[in-house]
C-alpha positions as CSV (number, residue, x, y, z in Angstrom):
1,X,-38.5,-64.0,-3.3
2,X,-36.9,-63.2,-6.4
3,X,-34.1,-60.5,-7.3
4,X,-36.2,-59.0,-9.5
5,X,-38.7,-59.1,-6.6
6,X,-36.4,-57.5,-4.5
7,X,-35.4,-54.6,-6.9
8,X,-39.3,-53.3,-7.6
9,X,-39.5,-55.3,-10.6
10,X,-36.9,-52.6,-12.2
11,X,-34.3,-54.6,-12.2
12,X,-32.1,-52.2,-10.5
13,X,-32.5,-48.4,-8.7
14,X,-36.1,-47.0,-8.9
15,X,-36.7,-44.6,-11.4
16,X,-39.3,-41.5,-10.9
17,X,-41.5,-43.3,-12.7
18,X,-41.3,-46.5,-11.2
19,X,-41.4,-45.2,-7.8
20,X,-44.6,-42.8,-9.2
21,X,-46.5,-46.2,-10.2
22,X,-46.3,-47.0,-6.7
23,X,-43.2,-49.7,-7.0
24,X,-42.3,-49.8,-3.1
25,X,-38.8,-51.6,-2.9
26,X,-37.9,-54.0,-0.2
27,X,-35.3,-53.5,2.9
28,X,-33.4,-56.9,2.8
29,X,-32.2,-59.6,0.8
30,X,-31.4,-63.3,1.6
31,X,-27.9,-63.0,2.4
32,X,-28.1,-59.4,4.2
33,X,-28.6,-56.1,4.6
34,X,-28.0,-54.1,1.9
35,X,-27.6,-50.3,1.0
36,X,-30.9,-48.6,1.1
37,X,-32.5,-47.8,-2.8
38,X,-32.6,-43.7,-3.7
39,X,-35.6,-43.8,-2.5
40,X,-35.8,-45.3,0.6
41,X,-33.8,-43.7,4.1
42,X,-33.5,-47.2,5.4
43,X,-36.0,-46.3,8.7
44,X,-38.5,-47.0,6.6
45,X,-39.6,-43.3,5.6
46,X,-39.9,-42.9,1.4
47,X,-36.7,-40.0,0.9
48,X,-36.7,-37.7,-1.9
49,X,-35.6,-38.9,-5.2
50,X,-32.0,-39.8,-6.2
51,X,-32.0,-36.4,-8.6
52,X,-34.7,-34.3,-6.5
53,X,-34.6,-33.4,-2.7
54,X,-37.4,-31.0,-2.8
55,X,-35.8,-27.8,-2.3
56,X,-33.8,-27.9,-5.6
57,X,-30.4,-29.9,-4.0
58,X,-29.7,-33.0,-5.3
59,X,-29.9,-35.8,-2.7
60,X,-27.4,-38.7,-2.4
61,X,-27.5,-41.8,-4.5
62,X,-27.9,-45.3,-3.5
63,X,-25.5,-46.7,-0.9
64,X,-25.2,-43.1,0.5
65,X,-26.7,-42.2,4.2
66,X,-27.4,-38.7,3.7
67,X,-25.7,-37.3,6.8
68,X,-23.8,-35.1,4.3
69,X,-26.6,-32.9,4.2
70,X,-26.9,-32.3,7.7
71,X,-24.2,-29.3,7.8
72,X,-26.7,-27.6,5.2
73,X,-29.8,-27.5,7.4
74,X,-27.2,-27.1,10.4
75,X,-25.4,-24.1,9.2
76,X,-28.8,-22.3,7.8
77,X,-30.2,-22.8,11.6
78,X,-26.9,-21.8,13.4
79,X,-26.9,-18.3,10.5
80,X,-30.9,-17.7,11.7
81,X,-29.9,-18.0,15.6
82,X,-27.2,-15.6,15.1
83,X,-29.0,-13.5,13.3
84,X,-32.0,-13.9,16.2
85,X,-29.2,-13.1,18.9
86,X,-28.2,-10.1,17.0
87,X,-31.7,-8.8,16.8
88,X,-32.1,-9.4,20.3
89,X,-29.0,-7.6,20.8
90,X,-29.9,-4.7,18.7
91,X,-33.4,-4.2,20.2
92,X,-31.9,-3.8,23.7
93,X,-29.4,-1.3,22.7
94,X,-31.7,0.8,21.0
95,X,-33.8,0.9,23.5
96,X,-31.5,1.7,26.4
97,X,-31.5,4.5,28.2
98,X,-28.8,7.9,28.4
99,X,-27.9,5.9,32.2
100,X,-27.3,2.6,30.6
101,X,-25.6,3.3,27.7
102,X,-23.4,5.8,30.6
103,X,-23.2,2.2,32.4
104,X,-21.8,0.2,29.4
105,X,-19.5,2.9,28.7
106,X,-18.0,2.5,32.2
107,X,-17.8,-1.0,32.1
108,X,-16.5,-1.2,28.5
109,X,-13.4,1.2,30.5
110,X,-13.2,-0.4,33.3
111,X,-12.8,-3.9,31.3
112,X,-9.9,-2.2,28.6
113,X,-8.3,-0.7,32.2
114,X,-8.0,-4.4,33.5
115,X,-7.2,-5.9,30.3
116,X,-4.1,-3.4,30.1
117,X,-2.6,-4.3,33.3
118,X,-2.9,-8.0,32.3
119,X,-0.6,-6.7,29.3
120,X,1.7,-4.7,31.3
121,X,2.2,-7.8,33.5
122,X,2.7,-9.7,30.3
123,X,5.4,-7.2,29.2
124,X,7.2,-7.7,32.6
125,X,6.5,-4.6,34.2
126,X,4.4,-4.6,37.7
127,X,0.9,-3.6,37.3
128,X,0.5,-2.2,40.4
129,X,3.6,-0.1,40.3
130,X,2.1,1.3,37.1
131,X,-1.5,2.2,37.9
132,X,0.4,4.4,41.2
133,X,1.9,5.8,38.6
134,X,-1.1,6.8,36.7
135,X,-2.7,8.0,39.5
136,X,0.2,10.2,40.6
137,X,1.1,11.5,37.0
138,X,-1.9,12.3,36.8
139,X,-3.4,14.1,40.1
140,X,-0.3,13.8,42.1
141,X,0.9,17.1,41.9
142,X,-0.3,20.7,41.6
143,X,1.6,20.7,38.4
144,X,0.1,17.0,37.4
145,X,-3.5,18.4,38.4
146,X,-3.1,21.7,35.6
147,X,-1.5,19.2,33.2
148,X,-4.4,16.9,33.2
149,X,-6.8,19.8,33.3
150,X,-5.0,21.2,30.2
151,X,-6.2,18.2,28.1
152,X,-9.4,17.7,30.2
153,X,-10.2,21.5,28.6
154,X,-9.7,20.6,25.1
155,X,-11.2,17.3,25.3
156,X,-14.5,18.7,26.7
157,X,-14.8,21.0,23.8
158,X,-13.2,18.3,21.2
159,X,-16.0,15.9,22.2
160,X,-18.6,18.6,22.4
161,X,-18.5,19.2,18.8
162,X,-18.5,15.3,18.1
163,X,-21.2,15.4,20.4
164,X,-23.4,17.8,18.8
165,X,-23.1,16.0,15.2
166,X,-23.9,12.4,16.4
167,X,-26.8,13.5,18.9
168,X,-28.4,14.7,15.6
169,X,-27.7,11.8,13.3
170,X,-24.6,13.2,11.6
171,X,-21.4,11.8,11.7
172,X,-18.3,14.8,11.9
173,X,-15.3,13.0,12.2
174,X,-13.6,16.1,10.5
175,X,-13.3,18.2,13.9
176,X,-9.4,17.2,13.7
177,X,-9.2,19.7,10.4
178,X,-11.8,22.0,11.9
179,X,-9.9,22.9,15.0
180,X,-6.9,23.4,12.4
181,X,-8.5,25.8,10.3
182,X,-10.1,27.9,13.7
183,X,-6.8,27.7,15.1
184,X,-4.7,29.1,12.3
185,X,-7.6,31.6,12.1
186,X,-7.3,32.9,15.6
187,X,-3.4,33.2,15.4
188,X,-3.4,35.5,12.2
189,X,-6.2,37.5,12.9
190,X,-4.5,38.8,16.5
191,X,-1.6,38.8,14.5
192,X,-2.5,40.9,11.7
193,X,-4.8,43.0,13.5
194,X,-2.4,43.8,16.8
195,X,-0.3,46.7,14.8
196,X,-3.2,48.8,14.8
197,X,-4.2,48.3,18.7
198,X,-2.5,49.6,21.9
199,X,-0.7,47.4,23.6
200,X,-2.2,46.7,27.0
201,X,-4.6,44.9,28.7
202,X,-7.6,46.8,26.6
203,X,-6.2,46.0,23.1
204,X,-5.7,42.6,24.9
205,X,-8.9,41.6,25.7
206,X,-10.0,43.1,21.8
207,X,-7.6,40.9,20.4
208,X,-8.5,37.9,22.1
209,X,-12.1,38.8,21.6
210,X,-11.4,38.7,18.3
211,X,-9.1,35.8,17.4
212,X,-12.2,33.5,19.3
213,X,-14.8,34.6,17.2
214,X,-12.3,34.5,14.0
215,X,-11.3,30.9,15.1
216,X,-15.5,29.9,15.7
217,X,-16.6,31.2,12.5
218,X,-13.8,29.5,10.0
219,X,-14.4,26.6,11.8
220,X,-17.9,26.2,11.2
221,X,-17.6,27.8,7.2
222,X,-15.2,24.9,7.1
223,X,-17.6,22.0,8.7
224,X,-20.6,23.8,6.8
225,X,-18.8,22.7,3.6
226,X,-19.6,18.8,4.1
227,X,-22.9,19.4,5.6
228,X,-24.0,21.2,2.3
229,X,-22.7,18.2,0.3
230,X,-24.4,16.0,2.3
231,X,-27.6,17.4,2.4
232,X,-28.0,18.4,-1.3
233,X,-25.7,16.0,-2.9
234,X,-26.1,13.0,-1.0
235,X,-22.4,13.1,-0.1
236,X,-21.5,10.6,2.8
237,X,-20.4,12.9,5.2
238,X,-18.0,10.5,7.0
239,X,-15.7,10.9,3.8
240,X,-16.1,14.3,3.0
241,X,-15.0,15.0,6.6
242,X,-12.1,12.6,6.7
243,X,-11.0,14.0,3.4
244,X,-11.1,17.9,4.4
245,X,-9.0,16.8,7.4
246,X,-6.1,15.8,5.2
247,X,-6.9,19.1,3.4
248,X,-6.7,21.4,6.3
249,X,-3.4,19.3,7.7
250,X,-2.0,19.6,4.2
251,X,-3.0,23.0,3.2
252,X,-1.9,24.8,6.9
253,X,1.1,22.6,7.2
254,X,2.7,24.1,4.1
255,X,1.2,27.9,5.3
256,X,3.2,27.4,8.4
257,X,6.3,26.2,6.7
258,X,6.2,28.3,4.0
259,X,5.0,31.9,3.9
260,X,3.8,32.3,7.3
261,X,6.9,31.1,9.1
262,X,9.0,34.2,10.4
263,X,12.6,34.4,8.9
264,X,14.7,33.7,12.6
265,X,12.0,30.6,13.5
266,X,14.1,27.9,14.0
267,X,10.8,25.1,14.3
268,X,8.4,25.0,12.0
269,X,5.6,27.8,13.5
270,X,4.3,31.3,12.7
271,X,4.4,34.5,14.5
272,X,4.3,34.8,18.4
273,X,0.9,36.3,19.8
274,X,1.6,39.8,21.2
275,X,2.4,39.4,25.3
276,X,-1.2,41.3,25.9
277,X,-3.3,38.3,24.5
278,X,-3.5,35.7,26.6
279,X,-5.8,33.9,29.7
280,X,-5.1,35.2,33.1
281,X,-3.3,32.5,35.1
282,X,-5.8,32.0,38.4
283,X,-5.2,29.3,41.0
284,X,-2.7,27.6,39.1
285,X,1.0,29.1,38.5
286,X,1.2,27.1,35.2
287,X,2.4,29.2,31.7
288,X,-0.1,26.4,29.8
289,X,-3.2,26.0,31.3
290,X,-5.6,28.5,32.8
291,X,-8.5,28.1,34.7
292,X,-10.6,30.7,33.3
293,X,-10.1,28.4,29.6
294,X,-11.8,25.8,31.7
295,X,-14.5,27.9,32.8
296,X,-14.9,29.2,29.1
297,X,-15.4,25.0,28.1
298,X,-17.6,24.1,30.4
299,X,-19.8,27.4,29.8
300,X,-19.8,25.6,26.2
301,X,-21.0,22.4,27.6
302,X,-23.8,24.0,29.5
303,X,-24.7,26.2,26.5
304,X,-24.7,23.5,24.5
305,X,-26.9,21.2,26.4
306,X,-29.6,23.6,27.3
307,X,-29.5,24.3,23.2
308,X,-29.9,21.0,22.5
309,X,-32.8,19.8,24.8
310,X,-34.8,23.1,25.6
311,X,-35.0,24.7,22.6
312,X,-37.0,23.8,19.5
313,X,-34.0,24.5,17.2
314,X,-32.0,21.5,19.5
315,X,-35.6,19.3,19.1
316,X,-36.0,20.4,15.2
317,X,-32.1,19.4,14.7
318,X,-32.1,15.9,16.4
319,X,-35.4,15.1,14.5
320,X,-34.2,15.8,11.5
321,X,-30.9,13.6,12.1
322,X,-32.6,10.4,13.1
323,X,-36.1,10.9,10.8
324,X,-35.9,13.0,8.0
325,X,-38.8,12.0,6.6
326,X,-41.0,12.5,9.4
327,X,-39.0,16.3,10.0
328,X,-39.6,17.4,6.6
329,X,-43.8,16.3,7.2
330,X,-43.6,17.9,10.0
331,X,-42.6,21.4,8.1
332,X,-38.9,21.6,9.7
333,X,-36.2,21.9,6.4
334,X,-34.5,19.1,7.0
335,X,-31.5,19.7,4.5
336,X,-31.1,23.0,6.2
337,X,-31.0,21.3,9.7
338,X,-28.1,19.3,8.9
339,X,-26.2,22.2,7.3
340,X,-26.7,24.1,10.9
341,X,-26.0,20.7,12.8
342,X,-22.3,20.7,11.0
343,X,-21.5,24.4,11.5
344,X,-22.6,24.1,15.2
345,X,-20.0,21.1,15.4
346,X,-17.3,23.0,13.9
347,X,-17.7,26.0,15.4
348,X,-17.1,24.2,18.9
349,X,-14.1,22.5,17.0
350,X,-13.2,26.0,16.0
351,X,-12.9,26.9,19.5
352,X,-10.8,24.0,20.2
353,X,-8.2,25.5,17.8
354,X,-8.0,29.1,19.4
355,X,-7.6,27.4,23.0
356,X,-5.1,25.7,22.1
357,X,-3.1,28.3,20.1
358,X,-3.8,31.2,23.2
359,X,-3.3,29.0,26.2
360,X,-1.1,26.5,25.4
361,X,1.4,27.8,22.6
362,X,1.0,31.3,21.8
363,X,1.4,30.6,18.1
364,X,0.7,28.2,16.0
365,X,2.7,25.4,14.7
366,X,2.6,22.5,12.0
367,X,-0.8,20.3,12.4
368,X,1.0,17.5,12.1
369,X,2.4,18.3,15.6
370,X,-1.1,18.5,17.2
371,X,-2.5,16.1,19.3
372,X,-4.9,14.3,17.7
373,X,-8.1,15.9,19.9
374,X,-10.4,15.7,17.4
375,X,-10.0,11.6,16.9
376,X,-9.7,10.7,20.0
377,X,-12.6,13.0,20.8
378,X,-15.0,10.8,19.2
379,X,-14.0,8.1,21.9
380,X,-15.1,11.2,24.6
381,X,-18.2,11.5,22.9
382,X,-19.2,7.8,22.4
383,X,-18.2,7.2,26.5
384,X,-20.5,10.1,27.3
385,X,-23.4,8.6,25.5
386,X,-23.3,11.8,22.8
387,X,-24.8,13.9,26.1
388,X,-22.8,17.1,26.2
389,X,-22.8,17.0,30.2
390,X,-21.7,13.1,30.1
391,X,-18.8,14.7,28.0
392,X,-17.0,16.6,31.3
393,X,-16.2,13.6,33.3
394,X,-15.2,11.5,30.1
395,X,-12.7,14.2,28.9
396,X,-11.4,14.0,32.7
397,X,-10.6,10.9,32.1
398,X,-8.6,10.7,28.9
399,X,-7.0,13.9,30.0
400,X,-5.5,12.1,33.0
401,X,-4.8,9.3,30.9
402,X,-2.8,11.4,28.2
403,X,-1.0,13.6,31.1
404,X,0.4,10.9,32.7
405,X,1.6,9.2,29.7
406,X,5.4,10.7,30.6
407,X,5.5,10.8,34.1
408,X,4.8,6.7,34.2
409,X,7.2,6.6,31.3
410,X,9.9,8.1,33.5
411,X,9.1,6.6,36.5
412,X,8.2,2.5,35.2
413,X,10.0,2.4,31.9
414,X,7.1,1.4,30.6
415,X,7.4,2.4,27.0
416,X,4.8,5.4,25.3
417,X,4.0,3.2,22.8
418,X,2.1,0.5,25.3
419,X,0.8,3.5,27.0
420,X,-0.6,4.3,24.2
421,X,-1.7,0.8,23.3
422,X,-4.1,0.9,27.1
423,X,-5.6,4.0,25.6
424,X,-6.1,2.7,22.4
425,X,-7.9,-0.4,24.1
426,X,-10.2,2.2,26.2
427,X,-11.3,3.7,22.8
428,X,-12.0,0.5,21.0
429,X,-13.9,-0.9,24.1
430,X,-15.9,2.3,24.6
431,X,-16.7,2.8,21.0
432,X,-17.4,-0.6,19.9
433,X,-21.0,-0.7,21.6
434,X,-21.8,2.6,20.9
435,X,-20.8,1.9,16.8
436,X,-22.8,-1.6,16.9
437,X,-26.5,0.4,18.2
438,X,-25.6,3.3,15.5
439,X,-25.0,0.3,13.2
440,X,-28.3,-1.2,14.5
441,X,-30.3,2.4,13.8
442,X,-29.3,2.3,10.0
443,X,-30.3,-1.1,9.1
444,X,-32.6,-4.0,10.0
445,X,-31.2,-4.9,13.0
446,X,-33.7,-5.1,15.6
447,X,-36.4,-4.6,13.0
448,X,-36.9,-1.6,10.8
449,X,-34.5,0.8,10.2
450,X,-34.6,3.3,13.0
């Protein structure tokens, strides 16, 4: 056999041509194996061309075995099982019940709990000593119990109002501002209205009649505000919300400081609240918390829920959340649903506001100095799977968490800030699945857009 033989009669690589006219090159030569032509694989399957693999990449040349094109195809197949996993994912979170999302929520705690002993055991501290700690900082004492129902109040009604807003679709995360605005609200309406009342319990229970219904109304005006951008602008509501938080922290901070702050304050605060307004102190002997502001939250919670699933308001708002299109077919205005859905929120958040400034401070003071309820209420919400019962036992729990904070810091040394790391892992591990199925609704995950 001859080289030229041996090269297809080309005298070198096969062309498209050559290889076209049916030129089939040979495997071997007399003194050894050799590269394989562009056109051969070497197993004795014809490749793709030396310019042209088929699919518009460009295939190796002679001498070359081709493996570098393996990552390609395996890459594109590891991108379509993810992407299958995902889906899978998706599809099961969307179709899980109130109970198992309730289920993940717990486990998702239960795992951030463990993971933050493992980090306090890191840090050198003893686990152990600190989750007695906890525990007793938290339910330990009769003066432990009213502290952690203290926060377990406002939490309830915090994640109530987040509650309301996500069950239907809409995302509030401006109940932070809201509570501000209801709170200042309360404090200068009993403030400015209290000269012309009698002192007593009568002109008490006017007052605080009042400042409530002050503090509700301003708070939803003030969460209405976003909803009507929303649902006649198009505005994202997620922004507009974060943005009027800074407004209302901004705006009330410099109230406080500036004109409303009495001449002999010495903090940064406005007026006291006349000695008549105020929650009776039952059960517990404890200035800041009262039971009956615990009754008044949980009647929220009840009210709420009944709203929301036996009435056709409740129906005609979650509808128009999750399927617009199908809402407004259906004859229910859906851009007026979603305006009502965000003043429903903030009113709640409104309330949150008034609490705190009756039961807790008897004035109000510079929103920077708040607790951040309204945040962390979104955590409350997501743990209790959006249900506005779910939301009782899930405030319980970051209210103990919050009200032992300085008790284990006095009695472990372990520092606020990795106490506040633990609850920072709770909220990330709670919201994180809660996020991906909302995630999941939106887009294609799982299949259409839900």
């Amino acid at each position: 056999m001859t080289g030229d033989d041996r090269t297809g009669g080309g005298g070198g690589q096969p062309t498209r041509g050559n290889e076209g006219g049916g030129g089939e090159p040979t495997r071997g030569s007399e003194d050894g194996q050799t590269a394989p032509h562009a056109g051969d694989t070497g197993d004795g399957q014809n490749a793709p061309h030396a310019e042209d693999t088929g699919d518009g990449q460009t295939a190796p040349h002679a001498g070359d075995t081709g493996t570098d094109r393996r990552p390609l195809t395996d890459g594109g197949e590891d991108r379509g099982r993810l992407r299958r996993a995902l889906d899978r994912i998706a599809d099961r979170m969307l179709e899980a019940s109130t109970y198992e999302r309730v289920g993940i929520a717990i486990g998702s705690t239960a795992l951030a709990l463990a993971i933050g002993l493992v980090i306090v055991a890191a840090a050198g501290y003893n686990p152990a000593h600190f989750a007695r700690d906890v525990a007793l900082g938290s339910f330990g004492s009769e003066r432990a119990i009213a502290r952690t129902l203290q926060q377990t109040t406002l939490f309830i009604l915090a994640g109530v109002a987040v509650a309301i807003a996500f069950r239907a679709g809409v995302f509030n995360i401006g109940v932070q501002g809201q509570l501000i605005v209801g709170g200042i609200g309360c404090v200068l309406s009993i403030v400015w209205l209290a000269p012309f009342l009698p002192n007593g319990t009568g002109g008490g229970i006017v007052l605080l009649l009042v400042g409530l219904t002050v503090s509700v109304v301003m708070g939803g005006l003030y969460a209405a505000l976003p909803g009507v951008l929303k649902a006649h602008y198009g505005a994202n509501e997620i922004i507009t919300t974060i943005m009027l938080n800074f407004i209302a922290i901004g705006v009330v901070g410099w109230a406080v400081d500036g004109p409303l702050r009495p001449d002999d304050a010495r903090s940064v605060r406005t007026e006291y609240l006349p000695d008549n307004v105020g929650l009776p102190q039952v059960v517990f002997d404890n200035p800041n918390f009262s039971i009956v502001g615990l009754g008044l939250a949980l009647a929220v919670v009840v009210a709420v829920a009944m709203l929301m699933s036996r009435t056709r308001f409740g129906y005609d708002m979650v509808t128009s959340g999750h399927q617009e299109p199908a809402a407004t077919y259906s004859g229910v205005p859906a851009a007026r649903m979603i305006v009502a859905t965000m003043t429903l929120s903030g009113m709640v958040a409104g309330l949150v506001g008034a609490i705190f400034a009756i039961m807790i401070q008897g004035y109000f003071i510079d929103p920077s100095g708040i607790g951040t309820y309204g945040f962390d209420a979104i955590a409350v919400s997501l743990l209790a799977a959006n249900n506005p019962l779910g939301v009782v036992p899930a405030a319980l729990l970051f209210g103990a968490l919050d009200a032992s904070g300085s008790y284990v810091q006095i009695n472990t040394g372990v520092p606020i800030q990795l106490i506040d790391g633990i609850v920072g892992l709770v909220v990330l591990f709670v919201a994180a699945p809660e996020l991906f199925r909302m995630i999941a609704r939106r887009t294609d995950l799982g299949g259409d857009p839900r």
